[in-house]
C-alpha positions in Angstrom: -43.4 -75.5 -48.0 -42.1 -74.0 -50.8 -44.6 -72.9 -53.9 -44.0 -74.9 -57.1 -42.2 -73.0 -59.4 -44.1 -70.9 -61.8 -47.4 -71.1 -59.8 -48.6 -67.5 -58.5 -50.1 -66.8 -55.2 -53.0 -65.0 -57.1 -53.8 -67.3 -59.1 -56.5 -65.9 -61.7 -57.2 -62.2 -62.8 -60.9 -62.6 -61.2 -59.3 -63.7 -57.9 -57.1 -60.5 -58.1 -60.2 -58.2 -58.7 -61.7 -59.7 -55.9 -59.7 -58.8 -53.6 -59.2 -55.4 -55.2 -62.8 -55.0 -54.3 -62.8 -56.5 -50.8 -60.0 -53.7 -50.3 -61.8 -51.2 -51.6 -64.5 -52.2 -48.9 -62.6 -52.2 -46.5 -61.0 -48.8 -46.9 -64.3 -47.3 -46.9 -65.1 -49.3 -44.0 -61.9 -48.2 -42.2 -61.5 -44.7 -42.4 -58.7 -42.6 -40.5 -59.7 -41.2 -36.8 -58.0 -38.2 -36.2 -58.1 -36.7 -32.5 -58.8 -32.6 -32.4 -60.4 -30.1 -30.3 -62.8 -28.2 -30.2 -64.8 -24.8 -28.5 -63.3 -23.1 -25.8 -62.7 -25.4 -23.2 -60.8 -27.8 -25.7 -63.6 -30.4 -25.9 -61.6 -34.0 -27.2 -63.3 -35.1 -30.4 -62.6 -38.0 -33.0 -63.5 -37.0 -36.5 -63.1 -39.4 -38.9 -61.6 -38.5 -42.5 -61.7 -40.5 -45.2 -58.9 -43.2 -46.2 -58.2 -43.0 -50.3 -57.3 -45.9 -52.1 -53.9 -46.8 -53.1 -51.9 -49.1 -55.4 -49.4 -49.5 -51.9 -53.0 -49.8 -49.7 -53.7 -52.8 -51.7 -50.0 -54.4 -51.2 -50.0 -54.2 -47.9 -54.0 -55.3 -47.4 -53.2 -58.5 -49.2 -49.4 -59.1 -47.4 -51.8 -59.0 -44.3 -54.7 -61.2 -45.5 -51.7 -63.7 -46.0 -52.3 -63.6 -49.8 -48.9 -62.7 -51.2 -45.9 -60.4 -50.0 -45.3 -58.6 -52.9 -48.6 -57.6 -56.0 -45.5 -55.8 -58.1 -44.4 -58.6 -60.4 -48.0 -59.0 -62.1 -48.5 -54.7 -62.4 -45.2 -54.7 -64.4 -45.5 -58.7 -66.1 -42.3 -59.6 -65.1 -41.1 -62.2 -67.6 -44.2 -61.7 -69.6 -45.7 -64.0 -66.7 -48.5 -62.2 -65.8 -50.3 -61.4 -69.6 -53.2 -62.7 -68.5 -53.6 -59.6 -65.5 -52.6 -56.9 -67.3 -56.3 -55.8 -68.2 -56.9 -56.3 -64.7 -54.2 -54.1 -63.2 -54.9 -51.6 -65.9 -58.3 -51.4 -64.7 -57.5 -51.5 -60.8 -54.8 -48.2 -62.1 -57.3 -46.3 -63.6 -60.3 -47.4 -60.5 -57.7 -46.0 -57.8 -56.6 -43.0 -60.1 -60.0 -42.1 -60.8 -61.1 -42.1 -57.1 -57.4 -40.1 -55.8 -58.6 -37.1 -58.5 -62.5 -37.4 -58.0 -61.7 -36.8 -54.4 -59.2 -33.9 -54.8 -61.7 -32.6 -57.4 -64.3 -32.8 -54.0 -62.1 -31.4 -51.4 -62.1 -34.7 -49.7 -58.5 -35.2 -49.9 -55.7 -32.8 -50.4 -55.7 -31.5 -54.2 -52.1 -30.4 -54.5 -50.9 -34.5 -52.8 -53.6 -35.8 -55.6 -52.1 -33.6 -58.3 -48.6 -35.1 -57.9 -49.5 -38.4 -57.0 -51.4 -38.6 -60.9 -49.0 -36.1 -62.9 -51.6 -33.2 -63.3 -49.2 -30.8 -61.8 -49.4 -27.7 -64.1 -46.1 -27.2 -65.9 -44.6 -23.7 -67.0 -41.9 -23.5 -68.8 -39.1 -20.6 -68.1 -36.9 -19.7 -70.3 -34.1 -17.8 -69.7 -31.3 -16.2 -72.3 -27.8 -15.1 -71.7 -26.3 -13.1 -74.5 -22.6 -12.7 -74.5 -21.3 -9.0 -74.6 -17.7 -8.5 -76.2 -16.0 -5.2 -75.0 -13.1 -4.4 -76.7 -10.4 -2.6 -75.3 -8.0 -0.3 -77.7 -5.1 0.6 -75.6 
């Protein structure tokens, strides 16, 4: 059955910080298990590094809670639709920017990835000047 038009799947800003929240649980929950080895011998361990938080994470953790397929149309208000969750969406920008720097600030996730990811890559600027020579020739 199709939706009625102009209804939305999320249907308040509280319901969409809700489940912001019950993703940011579960990505702490859920972290990533990577297989290495250690000692001499090549012992098999699991170590477990954390998993950051992401605007994509959240679109994919509510396409498979069932809640909608695509969160993109209230970030950007498509149609001026979505006024109402633009406060929230600021916010859940600035929680999952905040955490991405705060944990490249801390070494837990890889501070060059974090830099891009947030524009804080240092910029130089080169300059560089060509002046034209003239040589005459008097034959």
């Amino acid at each position: 059955m199709a939706r009625p038009k102009g209804t939305k799947y999320i249907a308040t800003p509280e319901l969409m910080i809700e489940l912001f929240n019950q993703y940011r649980v579960w990505v702490k929950e859920n972290p990533f298990k990577i297989k290495d080895w250690v000692g001499g011998l090549g012992k098999e361990v699991i170590r477990e590094k954390e998993r950051p938080l992401t605007l994509e994470g959240f679109e994919n953790y509510c396409f498979d809670k069932g809640v909608i397929k695509s969160i993109g149309h209230y970030f950007s208000n498509l149609n001026n639709q979505y006024a109402d969750f633009l406060p929230i969406c600021s916010h859940i920008r600035k929680i999952i920017r905040e955490e991405q720097i705060s944990g490249g600030m801390a070494g837990i996730y890889n501070p060059s990835i974090t830099q891009r990811l947030n524009s804080l890559v240092e910029k130089t600027e080169n300059k560089h000047e060509v002046n034209e020579i003239v040589i005459k020739r008097e034959d």
